[in-house]
N, C-alpha and C positions, 0 to 999 in steps of 0.2 A: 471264297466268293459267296456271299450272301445277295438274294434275289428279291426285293420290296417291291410291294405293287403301291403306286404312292396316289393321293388324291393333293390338291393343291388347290388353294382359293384365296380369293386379295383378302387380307387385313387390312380392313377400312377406319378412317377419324372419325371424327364427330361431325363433321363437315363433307363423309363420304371420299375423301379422298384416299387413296391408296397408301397405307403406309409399311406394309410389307406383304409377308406372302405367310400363311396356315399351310403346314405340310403335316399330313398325317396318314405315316405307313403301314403296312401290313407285312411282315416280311413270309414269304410263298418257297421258299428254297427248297423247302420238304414239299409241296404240294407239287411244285413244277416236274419236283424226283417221281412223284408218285404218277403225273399225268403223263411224262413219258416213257415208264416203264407199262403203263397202261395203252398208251396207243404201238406200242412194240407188239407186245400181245395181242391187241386187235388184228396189227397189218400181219403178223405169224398165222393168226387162225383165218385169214380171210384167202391169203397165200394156201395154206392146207385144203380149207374148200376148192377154192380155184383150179389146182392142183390133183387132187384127188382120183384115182385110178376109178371113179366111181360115181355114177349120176348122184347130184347133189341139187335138189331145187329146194325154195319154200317160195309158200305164200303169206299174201295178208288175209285177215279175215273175211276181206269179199272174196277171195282165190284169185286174187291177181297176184302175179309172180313179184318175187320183190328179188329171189337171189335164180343163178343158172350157174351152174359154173361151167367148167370148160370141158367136163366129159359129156355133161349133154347138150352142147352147142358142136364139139364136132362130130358127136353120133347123129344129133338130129338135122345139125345143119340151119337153126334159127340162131343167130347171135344175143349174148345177152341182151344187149342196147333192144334189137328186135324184140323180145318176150317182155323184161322189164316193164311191171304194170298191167301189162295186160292179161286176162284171163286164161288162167290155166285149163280149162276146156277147149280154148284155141289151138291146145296144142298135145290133146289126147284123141285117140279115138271115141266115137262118138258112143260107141256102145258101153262104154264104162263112164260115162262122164258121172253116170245119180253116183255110180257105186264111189266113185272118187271125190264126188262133192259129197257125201254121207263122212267118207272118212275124213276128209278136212275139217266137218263141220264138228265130228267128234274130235278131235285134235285140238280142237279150238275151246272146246267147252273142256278138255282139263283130260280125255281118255285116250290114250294112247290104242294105235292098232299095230300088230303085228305082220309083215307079208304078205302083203295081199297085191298081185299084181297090175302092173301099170303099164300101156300101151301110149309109148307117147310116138305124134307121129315127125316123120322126116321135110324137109322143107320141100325136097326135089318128090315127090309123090308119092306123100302122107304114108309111106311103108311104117309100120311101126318100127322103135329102136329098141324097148326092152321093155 
């Protein structure tokens, strides 16, 4: 089985009338191979995050949340849908928030930090979770 991605358009007279059809394909049989070995691998590694024995967040470059997964939504008790987007100082204690906006902000410009602790808090009275 061979997979064409086709475009089609009237073959017109000299009078505009319609005298047949222009079909010209593309054939995709390998690319379609490639784009679904490719979203397999995505839904694996997003399944690993989600999954994971181990708090796994990130942000976008303003520190709004974009991933939670599911060790720190039943530690903390905020559900992704809840966090998604919104600022990740929302959901740390307050007295760390410069030192964890400094480390994002490095994270973002290309340096990586090492272990440096993080206090996030719980929904039912902001107890921290780790």
């Amino acid at each position: 089985r061979r997979e064409i991605l086709l475009n089609a358009t009237p073959r017109r007279g000299p009078k505009n009338e319609v005298l047949g059809v222009f079909c010209v394909g593309q054939e995709i049989t390998e690319l379609n191979k490639h784009r679904l070995k490719s979203d397999r691998i995505a839904h694996d590694l997003n399944q690993l995050i989600d999954t994971a024995n181990a708090p796994i967040f990130s942000t976008d470059k303003n520190y709004n949340i974009d991933e939670w997964n599911g060790w720190v939504a039943k530690k903390s008790g905020w559900r992704k849908d809840e966090v998604k987007g919104k600022p990740l100082t929302n959901y740390i204690q307050p007295e760390i928030h410069n030192v964890v906006s400094n480390v994002i902000k490095d994270a973002a410009l290309g340096k990586s930090t090492s272990n440096f602790e993080l206090q996030l808090t719980t929904l039912d009275q902001d107890k921290p979770v780790c």
